[in-house]
N, C-alpha and C positions, 0 to 999 in steps of 0.2 A: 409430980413428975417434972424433972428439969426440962425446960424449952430448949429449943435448937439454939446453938451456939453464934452468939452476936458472928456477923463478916468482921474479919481481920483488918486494922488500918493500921499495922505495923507498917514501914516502908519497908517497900518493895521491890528487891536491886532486879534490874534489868538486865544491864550490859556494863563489863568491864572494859577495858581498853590499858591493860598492864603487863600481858603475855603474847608472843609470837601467833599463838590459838585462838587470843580473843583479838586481833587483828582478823585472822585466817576468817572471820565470821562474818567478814565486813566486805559488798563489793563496792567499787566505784564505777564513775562514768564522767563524761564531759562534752562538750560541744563537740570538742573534736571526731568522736565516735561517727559525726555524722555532716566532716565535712567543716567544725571551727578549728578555734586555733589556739583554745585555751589549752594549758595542761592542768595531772591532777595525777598525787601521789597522795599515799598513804600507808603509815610505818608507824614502827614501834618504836619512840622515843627514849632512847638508853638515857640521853643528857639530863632528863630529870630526875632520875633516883638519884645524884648528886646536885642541888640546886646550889644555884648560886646562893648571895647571901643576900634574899630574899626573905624575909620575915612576914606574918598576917598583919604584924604592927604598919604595913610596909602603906596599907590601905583600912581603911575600916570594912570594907567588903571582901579583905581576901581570906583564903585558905589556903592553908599550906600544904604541900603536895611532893615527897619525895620518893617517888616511884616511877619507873617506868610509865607513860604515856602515849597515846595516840596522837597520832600527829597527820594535820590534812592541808596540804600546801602543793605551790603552784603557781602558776601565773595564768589572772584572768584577762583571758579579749577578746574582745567583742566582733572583730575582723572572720571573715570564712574564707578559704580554699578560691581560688579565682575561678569562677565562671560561676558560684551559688550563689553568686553579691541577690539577694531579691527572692532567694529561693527558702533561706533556713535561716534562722535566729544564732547567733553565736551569743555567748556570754555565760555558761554557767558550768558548774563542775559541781560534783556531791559524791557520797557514799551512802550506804544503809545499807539493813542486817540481811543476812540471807534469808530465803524461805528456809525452814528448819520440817522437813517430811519426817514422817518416823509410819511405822508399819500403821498405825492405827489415827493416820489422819496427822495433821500437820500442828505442831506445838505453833499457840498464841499466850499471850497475856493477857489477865484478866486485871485492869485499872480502876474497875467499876466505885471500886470504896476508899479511889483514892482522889485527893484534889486536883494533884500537883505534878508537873511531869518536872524531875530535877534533871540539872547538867551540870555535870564540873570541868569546867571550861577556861581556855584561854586564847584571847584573842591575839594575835599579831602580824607580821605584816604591813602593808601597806596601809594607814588609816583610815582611806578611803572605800577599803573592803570591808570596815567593819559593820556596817550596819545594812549589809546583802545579804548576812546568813540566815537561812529558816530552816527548821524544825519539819517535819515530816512524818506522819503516822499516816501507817494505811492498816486497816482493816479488813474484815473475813470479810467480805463483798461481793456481788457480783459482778462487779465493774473494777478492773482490775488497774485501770487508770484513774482511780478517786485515791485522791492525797487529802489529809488534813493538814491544813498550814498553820506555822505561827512563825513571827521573826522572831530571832533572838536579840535581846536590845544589852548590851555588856554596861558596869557602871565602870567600871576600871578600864583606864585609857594607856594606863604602864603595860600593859602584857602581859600582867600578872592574872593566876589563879582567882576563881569568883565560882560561885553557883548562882546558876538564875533556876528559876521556879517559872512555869508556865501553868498557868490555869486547861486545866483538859476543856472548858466550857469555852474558852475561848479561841480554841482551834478552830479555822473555817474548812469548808470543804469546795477542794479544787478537784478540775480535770484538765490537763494537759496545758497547764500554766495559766488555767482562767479560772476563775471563781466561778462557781456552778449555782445560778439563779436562786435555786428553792433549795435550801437550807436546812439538813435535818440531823435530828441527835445522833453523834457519835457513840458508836456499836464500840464501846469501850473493855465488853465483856470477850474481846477479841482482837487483840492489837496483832496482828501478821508484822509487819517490820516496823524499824523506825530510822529515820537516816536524819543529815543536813545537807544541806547544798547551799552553793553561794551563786547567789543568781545578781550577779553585773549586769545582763542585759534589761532588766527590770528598769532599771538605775542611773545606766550608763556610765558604770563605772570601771574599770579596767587596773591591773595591777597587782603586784606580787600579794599573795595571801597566804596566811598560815594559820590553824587552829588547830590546839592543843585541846585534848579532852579525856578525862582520867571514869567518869562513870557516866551512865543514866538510872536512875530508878524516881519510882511511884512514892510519892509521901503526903501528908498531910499539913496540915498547917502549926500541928502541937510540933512535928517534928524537925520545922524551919527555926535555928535558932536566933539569924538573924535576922529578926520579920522585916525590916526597912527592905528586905527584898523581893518584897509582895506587894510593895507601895507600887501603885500608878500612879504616871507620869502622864503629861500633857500627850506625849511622842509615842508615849507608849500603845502597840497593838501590832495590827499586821499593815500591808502596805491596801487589804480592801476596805473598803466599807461594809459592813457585814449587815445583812438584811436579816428581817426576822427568822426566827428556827420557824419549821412550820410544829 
């Protein structure tokens, strides 16, 4: 008698960001909501299905990308609303995916058999924003303000197309922009959303931002073809010190 069927490690598309609907899927937010002074838009990028004359040759880390794109831009700062000087934090802006409800409970992703959280990504802007963005996964939980965090750390400094790869094991787990002491395994077999935000006030850093991003999906390491992007770097992680998992 044949055994139950190995788990699938085909990769695993997440989310697009190439049609008017797979924007529609995405909300945003920013300091402002509550009194800062950033802004924060996000749209569907027509100017990349005609790219300049950009090439993969252009970088060793890039991809080429002629489609329609998501695009998350704005200007960040760190300033608030005059009388909240001492009351509220200014400095960040982000998106992530909707809750998705359906009659019979609420659709998640299951990551569990996979390494790698992919992005295809571009960064630009002000160069001083680039190294504020992080990665965001929350999970079926019952604490609805637990994030997992990771920074995204770009190799391409042109504005050009790249995928980075994120280790799922290296996510930490936050609540309400702090690292949350005791440290336990992400519930991978349930991923509820996944966003970015670019948090300047981390940082102190302030200034026009723009990020370009065409997918995310789940993959493995057979299916990275350019492995130098799985290599760590001295810089490389998040901005905590991460304590043991218990």
């Amino acid at each position: 008698m044949e055994g139950a069927d190995e788990p699938s490690r085909a990769p695993k598309h997440l989310f697009s960001f190439n049609t008017p609907e797979n924007i529609a899927e995405f909300a945003t937010g920013c300091d402002a909501d509550v009194g800062g002074m950033s802004t924060v838009n996000f749209g569907l990028d027509e100017t990349t299905a005609n790219p300049e004359k950009e090439s993969k040759a252009s970088s060793p880390h890039g991809v080429f990308v002629n489609r329609p794109t998501g695009k998350f831009w704005g200007e960040m700062r760190l300033a608030v609303r005059s009388g909240l000087e001492g009351q509220i934090r200014g400095g960040y802006a982000g998106f992530r995916s909707k809750p998705r409800p359906t009659l019979f409970g609420e659709l998640t992703e299951d990551v569990s058999n996979h390494e790698y959280l992919a992005l295809r990504v571009r960064a630009r802007g002000h160069p001083r924003t680039r190294n504020s963005y992080f990665v965001n996964l929350q999970t079926d939980g019952p604490i609805t303000t637990d994030l997992w965090q990771h920074r995204m750390f770009f190799r391409r400094d042109d504005g050009g197309w790249e995928d980075i790869f994120i280790p799922f094991k290296d996510f930490v787990l936050t609540n309400a922009g702090e690292l949350v002491p005791h440290q336990v395994q992400m519930y991978r077999e349930r991923i509820r959303t996944i966003g970015i935000s670019l948090l300047g006030g981390n940082s102190g850093v302030e200034g026009q931002y723009e990020l370009g991003i065409d997918s995310v999906s789940a993959v493995n390491v057979e299916d990275v073809s350019d492995t130098s992007a799985l290599e760590k770097v001295p810089t490389e992680g998040t901005q905590w010190q991460r304590p043991p998992v218990l």
